[in-house]
VEXKOL-565510 format. One record per residue (C-alpha): residue number from 1; residue in three letters; x, y, z. Coordinates in Angstrom, 2 decimals, always signed. Layout:
REM residues N
   drenfi   vofi      east     north        up
      NUM    ALA         X         Y         Z
...
***
This chain:
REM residues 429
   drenfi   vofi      east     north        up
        1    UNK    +69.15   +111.38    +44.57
        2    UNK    +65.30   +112.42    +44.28
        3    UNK    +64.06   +111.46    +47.88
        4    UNK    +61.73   +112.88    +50.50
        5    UNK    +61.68   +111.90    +54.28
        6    UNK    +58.97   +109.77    +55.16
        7    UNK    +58.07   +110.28    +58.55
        8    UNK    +55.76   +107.19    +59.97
        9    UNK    +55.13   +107.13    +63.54
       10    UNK    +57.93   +105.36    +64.94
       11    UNK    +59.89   +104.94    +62.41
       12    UNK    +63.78   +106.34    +62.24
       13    UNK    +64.44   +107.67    +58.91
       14    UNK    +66.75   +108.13    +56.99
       15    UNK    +67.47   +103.88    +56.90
       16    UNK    +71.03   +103.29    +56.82
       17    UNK    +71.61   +102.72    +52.71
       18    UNK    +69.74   +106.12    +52.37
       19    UNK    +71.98   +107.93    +54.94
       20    UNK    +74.76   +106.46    +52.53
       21    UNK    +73.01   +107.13    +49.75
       22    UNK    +72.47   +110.96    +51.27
       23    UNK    +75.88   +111.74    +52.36
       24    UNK    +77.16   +110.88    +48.59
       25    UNK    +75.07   +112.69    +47.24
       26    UNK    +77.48   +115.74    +48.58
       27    UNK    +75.39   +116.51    +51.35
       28    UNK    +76.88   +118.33    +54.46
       29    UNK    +73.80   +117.89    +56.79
       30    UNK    +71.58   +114.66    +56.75
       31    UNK    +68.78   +115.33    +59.02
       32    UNK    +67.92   +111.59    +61.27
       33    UNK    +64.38   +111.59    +62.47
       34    UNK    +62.22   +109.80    +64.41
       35    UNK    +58.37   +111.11    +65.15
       36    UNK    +57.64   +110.19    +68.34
       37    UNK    +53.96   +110.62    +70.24
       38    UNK    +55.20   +112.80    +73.02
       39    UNK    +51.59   +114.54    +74.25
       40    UNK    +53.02   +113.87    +78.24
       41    UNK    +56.20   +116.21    +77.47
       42    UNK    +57.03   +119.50    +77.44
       43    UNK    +60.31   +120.81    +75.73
       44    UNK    +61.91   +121.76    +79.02
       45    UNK    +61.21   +118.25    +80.10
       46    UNK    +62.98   +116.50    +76.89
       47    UNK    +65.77   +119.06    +77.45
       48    UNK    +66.46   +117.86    +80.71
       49    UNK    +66.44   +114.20    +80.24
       50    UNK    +68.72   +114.81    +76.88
       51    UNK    +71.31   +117.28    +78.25
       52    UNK    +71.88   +115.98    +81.47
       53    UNK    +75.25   +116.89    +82.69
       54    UNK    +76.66   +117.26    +79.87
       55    UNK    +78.35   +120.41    +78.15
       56    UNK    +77.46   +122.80    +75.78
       57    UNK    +73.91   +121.40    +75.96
       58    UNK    +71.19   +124.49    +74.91
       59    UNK    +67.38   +124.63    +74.18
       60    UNK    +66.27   +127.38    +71.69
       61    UNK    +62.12   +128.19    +71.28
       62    UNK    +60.83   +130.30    +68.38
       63    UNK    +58.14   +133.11    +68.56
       64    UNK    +55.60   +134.52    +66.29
       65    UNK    +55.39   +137.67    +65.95
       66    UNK    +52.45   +138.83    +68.79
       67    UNK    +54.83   +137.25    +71.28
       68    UNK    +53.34   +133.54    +70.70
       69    UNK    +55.51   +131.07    +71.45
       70    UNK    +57.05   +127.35    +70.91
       71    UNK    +55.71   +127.08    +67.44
       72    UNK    +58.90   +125.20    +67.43
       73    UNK    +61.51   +123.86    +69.94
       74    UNK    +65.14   +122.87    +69.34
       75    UNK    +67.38   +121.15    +71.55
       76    UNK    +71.13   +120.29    +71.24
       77    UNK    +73.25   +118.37    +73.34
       78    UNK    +76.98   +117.36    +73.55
       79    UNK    +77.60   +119.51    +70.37
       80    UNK    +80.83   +118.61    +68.78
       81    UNK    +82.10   +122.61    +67.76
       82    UNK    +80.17   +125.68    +68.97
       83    UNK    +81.09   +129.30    +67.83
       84    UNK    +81.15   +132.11    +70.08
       85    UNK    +82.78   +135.59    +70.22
       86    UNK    +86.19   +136.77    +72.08
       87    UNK    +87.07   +140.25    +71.94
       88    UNK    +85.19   +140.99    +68.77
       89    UNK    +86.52   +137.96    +66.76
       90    UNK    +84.48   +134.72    +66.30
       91    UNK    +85.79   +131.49    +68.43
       92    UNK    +85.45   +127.65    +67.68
       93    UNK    +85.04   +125.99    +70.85
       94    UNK    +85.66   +122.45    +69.94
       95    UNK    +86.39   +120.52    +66.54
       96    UNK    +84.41   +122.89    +63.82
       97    UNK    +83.06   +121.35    +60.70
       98    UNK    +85.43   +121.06    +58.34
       99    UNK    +85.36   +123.63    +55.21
      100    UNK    +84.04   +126.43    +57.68
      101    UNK    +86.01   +130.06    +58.12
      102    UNK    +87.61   +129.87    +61.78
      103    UNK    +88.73   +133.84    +61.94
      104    UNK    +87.15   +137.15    +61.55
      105    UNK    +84.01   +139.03    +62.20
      106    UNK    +81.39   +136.79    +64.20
      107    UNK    +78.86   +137.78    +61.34
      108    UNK    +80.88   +137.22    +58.69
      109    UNK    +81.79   +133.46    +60.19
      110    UNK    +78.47   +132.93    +61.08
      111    UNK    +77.47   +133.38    +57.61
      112    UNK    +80.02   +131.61    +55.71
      113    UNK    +79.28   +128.50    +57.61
      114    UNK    +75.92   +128.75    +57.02
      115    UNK    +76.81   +128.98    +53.47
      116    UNK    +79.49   +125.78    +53.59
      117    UNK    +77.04   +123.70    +55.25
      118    UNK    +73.82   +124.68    +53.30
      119    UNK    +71.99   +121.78    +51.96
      120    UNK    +69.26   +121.16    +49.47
      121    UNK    +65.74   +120.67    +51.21
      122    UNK    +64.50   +117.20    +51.44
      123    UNK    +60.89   +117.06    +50.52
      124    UNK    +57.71   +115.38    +52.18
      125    UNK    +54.92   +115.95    +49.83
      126    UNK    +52.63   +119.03    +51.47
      127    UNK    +50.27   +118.03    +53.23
      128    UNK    +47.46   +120.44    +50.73
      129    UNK    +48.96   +118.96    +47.89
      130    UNK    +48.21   +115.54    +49.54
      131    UNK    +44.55   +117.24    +49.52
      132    UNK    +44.23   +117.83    +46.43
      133    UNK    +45.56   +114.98    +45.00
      134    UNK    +43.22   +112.25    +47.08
      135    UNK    +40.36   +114.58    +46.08
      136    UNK    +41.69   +114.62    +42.61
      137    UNK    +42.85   +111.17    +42.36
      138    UNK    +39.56   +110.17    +44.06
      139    UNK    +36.85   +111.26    +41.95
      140    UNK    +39.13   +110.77    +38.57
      141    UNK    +39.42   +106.53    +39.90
      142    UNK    +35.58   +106.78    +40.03
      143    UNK    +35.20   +108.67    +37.14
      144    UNK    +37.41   +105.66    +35.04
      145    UNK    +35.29   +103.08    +37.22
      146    UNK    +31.92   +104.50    +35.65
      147    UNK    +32.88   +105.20    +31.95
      148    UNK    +34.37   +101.43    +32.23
      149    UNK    +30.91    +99.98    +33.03
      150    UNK    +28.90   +102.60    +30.73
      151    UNK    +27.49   +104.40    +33.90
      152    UNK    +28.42   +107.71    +32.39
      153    UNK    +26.37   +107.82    +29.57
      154    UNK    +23.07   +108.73    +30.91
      155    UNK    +24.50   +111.22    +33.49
      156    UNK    +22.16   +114.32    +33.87
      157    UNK    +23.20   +117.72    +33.09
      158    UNK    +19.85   +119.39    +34.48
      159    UNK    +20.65   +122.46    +36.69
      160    UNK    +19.90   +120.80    +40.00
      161    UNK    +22.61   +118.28    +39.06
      162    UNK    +24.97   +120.70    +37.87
      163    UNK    +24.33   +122.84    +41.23
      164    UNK    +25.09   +120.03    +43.15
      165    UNK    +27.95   +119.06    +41.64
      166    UNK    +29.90   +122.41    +42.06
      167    UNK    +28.55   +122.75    +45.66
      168    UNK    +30.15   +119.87    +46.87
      169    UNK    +33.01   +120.46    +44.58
      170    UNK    +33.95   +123.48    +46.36
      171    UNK    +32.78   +122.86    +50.41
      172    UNK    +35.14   +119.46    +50.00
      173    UNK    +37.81   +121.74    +48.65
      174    UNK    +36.96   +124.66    +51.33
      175    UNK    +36.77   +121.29    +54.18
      176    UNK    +40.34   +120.00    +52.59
      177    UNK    +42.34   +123.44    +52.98
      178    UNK    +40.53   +124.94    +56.10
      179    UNK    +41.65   +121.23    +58.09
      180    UNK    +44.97   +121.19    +56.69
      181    UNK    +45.70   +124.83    +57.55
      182    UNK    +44.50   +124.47    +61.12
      183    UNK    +46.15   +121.41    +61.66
      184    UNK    +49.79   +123.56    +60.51
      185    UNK    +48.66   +126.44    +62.94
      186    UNK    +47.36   +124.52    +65.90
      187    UNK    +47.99   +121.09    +65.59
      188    UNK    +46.41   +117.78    +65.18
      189    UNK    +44.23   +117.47    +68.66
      190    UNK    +42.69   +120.83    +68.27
      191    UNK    +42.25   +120.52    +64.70
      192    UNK    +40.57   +117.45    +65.20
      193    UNK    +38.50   +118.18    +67.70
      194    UNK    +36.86   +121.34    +66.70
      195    UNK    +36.77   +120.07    +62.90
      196    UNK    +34.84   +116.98    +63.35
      197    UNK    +33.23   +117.92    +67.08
      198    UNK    +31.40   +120.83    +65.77
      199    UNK    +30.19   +119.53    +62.79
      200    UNK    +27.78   +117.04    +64.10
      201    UNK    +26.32   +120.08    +66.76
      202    UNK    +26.18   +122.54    +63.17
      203    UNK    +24.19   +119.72    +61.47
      204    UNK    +21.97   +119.27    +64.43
      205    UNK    +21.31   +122.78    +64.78
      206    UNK    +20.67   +123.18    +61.22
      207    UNK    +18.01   +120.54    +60.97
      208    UNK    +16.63   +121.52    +64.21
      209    UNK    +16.16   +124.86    +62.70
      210    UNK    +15.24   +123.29    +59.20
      211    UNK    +12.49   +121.48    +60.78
      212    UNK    +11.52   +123.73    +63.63
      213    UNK    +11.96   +121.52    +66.35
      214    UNK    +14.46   +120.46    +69.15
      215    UNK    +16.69   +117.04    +68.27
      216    UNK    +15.37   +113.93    +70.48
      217    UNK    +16.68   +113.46    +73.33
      218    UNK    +18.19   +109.81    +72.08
      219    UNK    +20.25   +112.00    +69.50
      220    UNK    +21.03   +114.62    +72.17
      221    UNK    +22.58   +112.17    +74.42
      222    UNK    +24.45   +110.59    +71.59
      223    UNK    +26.48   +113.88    +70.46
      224    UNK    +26.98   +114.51    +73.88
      225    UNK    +28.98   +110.93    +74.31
      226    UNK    +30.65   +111.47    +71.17
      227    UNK    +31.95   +114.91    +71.90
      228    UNK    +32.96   +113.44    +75.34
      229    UNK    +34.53   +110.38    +73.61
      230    UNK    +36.59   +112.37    +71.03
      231    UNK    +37.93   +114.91    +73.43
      232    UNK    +39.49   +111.93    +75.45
      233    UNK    +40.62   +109.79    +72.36
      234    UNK    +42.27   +112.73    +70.75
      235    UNK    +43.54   +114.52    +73.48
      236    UNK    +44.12   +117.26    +75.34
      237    UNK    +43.77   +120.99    +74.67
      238    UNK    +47.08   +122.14    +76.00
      239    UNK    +48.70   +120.40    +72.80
      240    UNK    +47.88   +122.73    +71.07
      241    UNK    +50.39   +124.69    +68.74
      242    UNK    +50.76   +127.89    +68.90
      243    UNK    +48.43   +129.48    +66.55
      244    UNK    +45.32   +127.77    +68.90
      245    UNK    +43.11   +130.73    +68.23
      246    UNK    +43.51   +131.24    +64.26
      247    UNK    +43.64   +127.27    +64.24
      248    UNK    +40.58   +126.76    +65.96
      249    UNK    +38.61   +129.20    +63.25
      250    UNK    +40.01   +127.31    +60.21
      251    UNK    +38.82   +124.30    +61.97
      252    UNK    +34.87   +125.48    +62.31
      253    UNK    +35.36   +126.67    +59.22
      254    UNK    +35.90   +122.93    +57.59
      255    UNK    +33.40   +121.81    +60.28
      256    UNK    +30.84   +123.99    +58.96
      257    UNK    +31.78   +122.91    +55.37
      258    UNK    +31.73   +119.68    +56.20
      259    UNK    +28.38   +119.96    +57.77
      260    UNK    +27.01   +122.03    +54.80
      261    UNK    +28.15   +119.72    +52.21
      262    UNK    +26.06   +116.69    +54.49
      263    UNK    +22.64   +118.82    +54.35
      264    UNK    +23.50   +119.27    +51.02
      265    UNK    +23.47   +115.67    +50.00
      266    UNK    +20.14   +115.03    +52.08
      267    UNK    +18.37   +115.73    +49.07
      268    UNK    +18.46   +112.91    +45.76
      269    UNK    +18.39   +114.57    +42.07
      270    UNK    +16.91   +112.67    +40.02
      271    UNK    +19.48   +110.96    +37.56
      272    UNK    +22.16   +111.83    +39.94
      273    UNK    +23.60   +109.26    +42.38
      274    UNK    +25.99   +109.28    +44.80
      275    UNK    +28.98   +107.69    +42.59
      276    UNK    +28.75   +109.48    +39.60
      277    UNK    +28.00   +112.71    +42.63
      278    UNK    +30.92   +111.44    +44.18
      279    UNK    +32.93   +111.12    +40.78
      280    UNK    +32.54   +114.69    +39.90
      281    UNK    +32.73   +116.77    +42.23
      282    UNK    +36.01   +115.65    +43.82
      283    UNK    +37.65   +115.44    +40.40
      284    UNK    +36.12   +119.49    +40.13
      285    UNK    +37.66   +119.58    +44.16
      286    UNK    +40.64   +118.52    +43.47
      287    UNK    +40.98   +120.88    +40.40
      288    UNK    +40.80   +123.85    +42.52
      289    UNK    +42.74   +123.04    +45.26
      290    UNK    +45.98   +122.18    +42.55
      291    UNK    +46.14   +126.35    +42.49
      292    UNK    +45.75   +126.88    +45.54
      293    UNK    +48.29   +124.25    +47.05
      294    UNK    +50.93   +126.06    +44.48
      295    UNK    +50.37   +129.05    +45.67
      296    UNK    +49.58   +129.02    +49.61
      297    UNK    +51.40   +125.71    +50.23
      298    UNK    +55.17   +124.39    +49.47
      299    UNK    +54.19   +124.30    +45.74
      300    UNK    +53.17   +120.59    +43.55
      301    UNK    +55.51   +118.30    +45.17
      302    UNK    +55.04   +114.70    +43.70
      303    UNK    +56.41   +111.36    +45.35
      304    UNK    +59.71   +110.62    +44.43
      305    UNK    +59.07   +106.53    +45.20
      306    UNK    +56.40   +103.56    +44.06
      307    UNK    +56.23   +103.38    +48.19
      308    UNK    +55.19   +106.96    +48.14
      309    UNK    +52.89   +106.58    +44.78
      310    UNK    +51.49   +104.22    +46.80
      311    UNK    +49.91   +105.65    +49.44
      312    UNK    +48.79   +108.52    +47.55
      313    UNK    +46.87   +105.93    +45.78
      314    UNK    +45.35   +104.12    +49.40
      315    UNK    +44.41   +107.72    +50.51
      316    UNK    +42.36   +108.61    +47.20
      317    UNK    +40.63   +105.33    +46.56
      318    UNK    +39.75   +103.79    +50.46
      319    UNK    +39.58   +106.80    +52.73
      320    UNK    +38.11   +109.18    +49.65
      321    UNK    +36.10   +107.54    +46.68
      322    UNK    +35.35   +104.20    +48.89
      323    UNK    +34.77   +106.24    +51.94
      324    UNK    +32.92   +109.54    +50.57
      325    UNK    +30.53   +107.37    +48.24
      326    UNK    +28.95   +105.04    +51.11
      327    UNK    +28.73   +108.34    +53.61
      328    UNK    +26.81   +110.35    +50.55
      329    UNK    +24.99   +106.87    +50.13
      330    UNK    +24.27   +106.37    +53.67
      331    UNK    +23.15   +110.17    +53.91
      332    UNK    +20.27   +109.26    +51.52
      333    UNK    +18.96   +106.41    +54.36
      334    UNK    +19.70   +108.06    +57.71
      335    UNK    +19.14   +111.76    +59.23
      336    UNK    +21.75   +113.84    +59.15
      337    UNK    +22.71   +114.38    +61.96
      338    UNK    +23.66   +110.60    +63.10
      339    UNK    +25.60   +110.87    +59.46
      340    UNK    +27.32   +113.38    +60.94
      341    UNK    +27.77   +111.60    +64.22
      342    UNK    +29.14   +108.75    +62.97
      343    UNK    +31.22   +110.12    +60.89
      344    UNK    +33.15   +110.67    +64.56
      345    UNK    +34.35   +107.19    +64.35
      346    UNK    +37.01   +108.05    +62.03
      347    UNK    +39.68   +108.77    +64.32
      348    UNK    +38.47   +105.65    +66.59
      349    UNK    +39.45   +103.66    +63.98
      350    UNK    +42.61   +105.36    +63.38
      351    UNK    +43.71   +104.75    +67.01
      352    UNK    +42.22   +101.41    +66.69
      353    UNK    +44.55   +100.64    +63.49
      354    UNK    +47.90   +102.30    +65.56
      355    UNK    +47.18   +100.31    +68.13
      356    UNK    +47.27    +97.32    +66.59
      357    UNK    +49.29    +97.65    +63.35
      358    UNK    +51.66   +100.05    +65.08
      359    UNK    +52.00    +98.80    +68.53
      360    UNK    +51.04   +102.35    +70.02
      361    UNK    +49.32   +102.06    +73.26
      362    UNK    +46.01   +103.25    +74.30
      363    UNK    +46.04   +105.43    +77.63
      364    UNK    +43.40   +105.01    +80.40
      365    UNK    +41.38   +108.47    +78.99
      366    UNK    +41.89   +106.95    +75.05
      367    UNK    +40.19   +104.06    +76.19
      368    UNK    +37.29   +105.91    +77.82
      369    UNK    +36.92   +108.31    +74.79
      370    UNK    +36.94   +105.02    +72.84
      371    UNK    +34.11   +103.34    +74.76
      372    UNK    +31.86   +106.64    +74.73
      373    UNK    +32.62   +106.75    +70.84
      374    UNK    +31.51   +103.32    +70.76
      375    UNK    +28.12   +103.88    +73.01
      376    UNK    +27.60   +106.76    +70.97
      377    UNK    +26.93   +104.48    +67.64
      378    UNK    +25.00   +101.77    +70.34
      379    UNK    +22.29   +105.06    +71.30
      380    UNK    +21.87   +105.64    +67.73
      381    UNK    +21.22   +102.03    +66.24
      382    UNK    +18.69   +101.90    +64.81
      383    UNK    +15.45   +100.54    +66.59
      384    UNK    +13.02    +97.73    +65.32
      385    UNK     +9.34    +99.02    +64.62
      386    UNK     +7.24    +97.06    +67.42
      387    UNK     +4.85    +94.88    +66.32
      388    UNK     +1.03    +95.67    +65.26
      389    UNK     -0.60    +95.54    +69.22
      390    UNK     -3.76    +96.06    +69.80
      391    UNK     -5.10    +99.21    +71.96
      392    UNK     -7.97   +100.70    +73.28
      393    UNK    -10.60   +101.40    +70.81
      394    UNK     -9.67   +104.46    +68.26
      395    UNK     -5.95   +104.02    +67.94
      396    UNK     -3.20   +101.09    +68.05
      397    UNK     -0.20   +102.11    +70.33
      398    UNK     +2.54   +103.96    +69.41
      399    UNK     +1.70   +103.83    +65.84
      400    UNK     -1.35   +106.14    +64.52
      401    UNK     -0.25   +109.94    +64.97
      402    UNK     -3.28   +112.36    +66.35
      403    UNK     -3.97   +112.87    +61.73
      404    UNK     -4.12   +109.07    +61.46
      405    UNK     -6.61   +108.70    +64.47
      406    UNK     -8.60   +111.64    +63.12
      407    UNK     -9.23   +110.20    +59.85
      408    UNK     -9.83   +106.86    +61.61
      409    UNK    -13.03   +108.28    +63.59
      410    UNK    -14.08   +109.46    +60.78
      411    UNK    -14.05   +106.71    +59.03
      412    UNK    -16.86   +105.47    +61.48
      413    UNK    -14.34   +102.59    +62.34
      414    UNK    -16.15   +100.66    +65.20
      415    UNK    -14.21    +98.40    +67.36
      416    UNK    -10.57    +98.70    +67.38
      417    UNK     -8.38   +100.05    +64.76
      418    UNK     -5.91    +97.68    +63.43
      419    UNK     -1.99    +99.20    +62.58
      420    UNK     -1.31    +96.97    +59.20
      421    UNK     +2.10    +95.54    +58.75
      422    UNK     +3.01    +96.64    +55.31
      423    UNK     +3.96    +93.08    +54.03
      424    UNK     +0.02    +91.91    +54.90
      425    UNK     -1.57    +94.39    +52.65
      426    UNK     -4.00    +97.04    +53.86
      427    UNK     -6.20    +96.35    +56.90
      428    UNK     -9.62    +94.70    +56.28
      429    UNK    -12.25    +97.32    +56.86
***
C-alpha cells in the first residue's frame, strides 16, 4: 500500500483500517504515533511516568558526534521479549518475535532479527521538498492565474525586471532551505525565533543605515514588544534540539534573506508588479530548490493521498501566492521595517488557529507574548495627518519642515502661512 504517516498535532496515526491495511501489507513493525506538545517535559520525566514499576522498562538517548546529546530519546516499557547474553550465547528473556534466531552468537542474533523484522520506510513528504513545492506550486498557480486573464502579455523583460526576478528567486529559495534546515538541527522554537526575530532588527538596521539615521522611537518600541511577544508565544530556549548553535546560524541566515529579499522589493520597476513579481520568481524558487531537496534532503517524495495533495495545494496558494503577493504589495505602501514587523504575526495566528481549531491551550506566557504581538501592530497603526491649524506667523504646526518655512519667508508671505489640505487645491496666496 503507497502511504505516508501523517502526523497532525494530536492526532494518533496509523487509524485502525490503516493499521489493518499495514499489517497485510506483510509488515512486521507498524509504527503508532501520536505528536504530542510536550515543551514542560524532559525525557527522564516521560520515562518515569511510563515505566513505573514495571520490568524491563529502559530509556536510550543518542549523541552526535562532539558529545551533543538527545537529538533523540527512546523509551520502552513492559517489553514483551528482550535479548541479552549468557555465557557468550544470546538469551530471549520473554516471548521473542516470532521468525527470529533464538541461539548463537549475540551478534549474529542481533542481526538476524534485525533482518526478520526489517520493514519498508513509511514516508512523510520532506519537509524541503514541501519547500519547494509551495514555492513551485505557488508562483506556477499565479503564473496560470495571469496568462488566464491576459496579464502576461505585456510583462517586461528590461534588466531591472529580470534582476529582480532572479533576486527574489534565489533569497526565497536561500529563506526556504536555511529555515527548514535549522528547524531539523535545532528545532521549531529556536528556529522560529531567530528566523523571524532577527529579521525585522536586520531590516531596521539596514534602513537605518540606508538612510543615515536612527529608527523612531515609535518603531523602536514596537520591535522591542514584538521580540518580547514572540519569545513568549513560541517558547522557550531550552527546547532547543541539539544542534542549537549550527541551528541558530541557518536561522539568521533565512532571517537575513528574508530581510534582504523585503529591501529588495521596496523599490517598483516599472512594468513589473507584485503578481506577475510574485509569479516568477517563486516558480524560478521553486526550480532550484527541486535539486537541492534531491540531493541534501530525503529525495522528491510526492503525496501518496488527495488528503495529502491537498494540503500541498492550501500551503502553495494561501500561505505562499495569496500571502507573498499582498506582503510584496503592502511593501510598496509601508516602510520596511513595520513590513517586516508585522510579518511577526504569523505564528500569532498559527497559535490563534490551534487554539481554536485544535483545542490546544494557550499558557499564561503564550498569552502575554500574544498580547505584546498584538500591541506591537496597535504602536505601529498608522496615524491620521492632523488637521490644517493655524500657528504663529511663518509656519503652521507640525506640518512645514525648516525647507518649507524657508521658501515661505521668502516668498514675502505676510500674515500666517496656511498648510493646504490636498483635496482644497493649493493655498490662496
Amino acid at each position: 500500500m503507497n502511504v505516508h504517516a501523517e502526523l497532525e498535532w494530536g492526532v494518533t496515526w496509523p487509524s485502525l483500517p490503516q493499521f489493518l491495511q499495514l499489517a497485510g501489507d506483510g509488515r512486521r513493525v507498524i509504527p503508532v504515533v501520536r505528536r504530542l506538545l510536550a515543551d514542560g517535559e524532559t525525557p527522564l520525566g516521560i520515562y518515569r511516568k511510563l515505566a513505573g514499576d514495571r520490568p524491563v522498562t529502559f530509556l536510550l538517548e543518542s549523541a552526535e558526534h562532539g558529545g551533543v546529546w538527545s537529538r533523540y530519546s527512546i523509551i520502552g516499557a513492559d517489553s514483551r521479549a528482550t535479548l541479552t547474553e549468557q555465557d557468550g550465547r544470546a538469551v530471549w528473556l520473554g516471548t521473542p518475535p516470532v521468525g527470529v534466531p533464538t541461539d548463537g552468537s549475540p551478534t549474529d542474533v542481533l542481526r538476524d532479527t534485525l533482518q526478520v523484522l526489517a520493514t519498508p520506510r513509511i514516508p512523510g513528504l520532506p519537509p524541503l521538498t514541501v519547500a519547494a513545492y509551495r514555492l513551485l506550486g505557488g508562483g506556477g498557480a499565479l503564473l496560470l492565474g495571469l496568462a488566464a486573464a491576459g496579464a502576461l502579455r505585456g510583462l517586461v523583460r528590461t534588466r531591472p525586471a529580470v534582476l529582480l526576478v532572479v533576486e527574489t528567486a534565489v533569497l526565497a529559495a536561500v529563506y526556504q532551505a536555511a529555515y527548514f534546515a535549522a528547524v531539523q538541527r535545532a528545532g521549531v522554537a529556536v528556529a522560529t525565533l531567530v528566523a523571524l526575530g532577527a529579521a525585522p532588527l536586520l531590516v531596521a538596521v539596514g534602513t537605518a543605515v540606508a538612510g543615515r539615521r536612527l529608527p523612531s522611537p515609535r518603531t523602536l518600541v514596537a520591535l522591542g514588544l514584538a521580540l518580547a511577544g514572540l519569545v513568549l508565544l513560541v517558547g522557550p530556549s531550552d527546547a532547543a534540539g541539539p544542534g542549537a548553535a549550527a541551528g541558530a546560524l541557518l536561522a539568521l541566515v533565512a532571517a537575513a534573506a528574508f530581510a534582504t529579499m523585503t529591501g529588495l522589493n521596496r523599490r517598483s520597476v516599472p512594468g513589473l508588479g507584485p503578481l506577475p513579481l510574485t509569479a516568477t520568481a517563486f516558480t524560478l524558487g521553486g526550480i532550484l530548490l527541486l535539486p537541492v531537496a534531491a540531493v541534501a534532503g530525503s529525495g522528491l517524495a510526492v503525496p501518496a493521498d488527495a488528503q495529502g495533495w491537498a494540503l500541498v495545494a492550501y500551503l502553495a496558494i494561501v500561505p505562499t501566492a495569496a500571502a507573498y503577493s499582498a506582503y510584496f504589495t503592502g511593501l510598496r505602501h509601508v516602510p520596511a521595517t513595520t513590513a517586516a514587523l508585522l510579518a511577526l504575526l504569523e505564528p500569532l495566528t498559527a497559535t490563534v488557529g490551534a487554539v481554536l481549531l485544535l483545542g490546544e491551550r494557550l499558557g499564561a506566557a503564550g498569552v502575554v507574548g500574544a498580547v505584546l504581538l498584538g500591541g506591537a501592530v496597535v504602536v505601529l497603526r498608522p496615524r491620521r495627518a492632523g488637521s490644517p491649524t493655524m500657528d504663529a506667523p511663518g509656519r503652521a504646526a507640525g506640518h512645514l519642515s525648516r525647507s518649507d518655512a524657508a521658501r515661505a519667508r521668502s516668498a514675502n508671505t505676510s500674515g500666517v502661512v496656511r498648510a493646504s489640505d490636498p483635496r482644497e487645491g493649493p493655498a490662496p496666496r
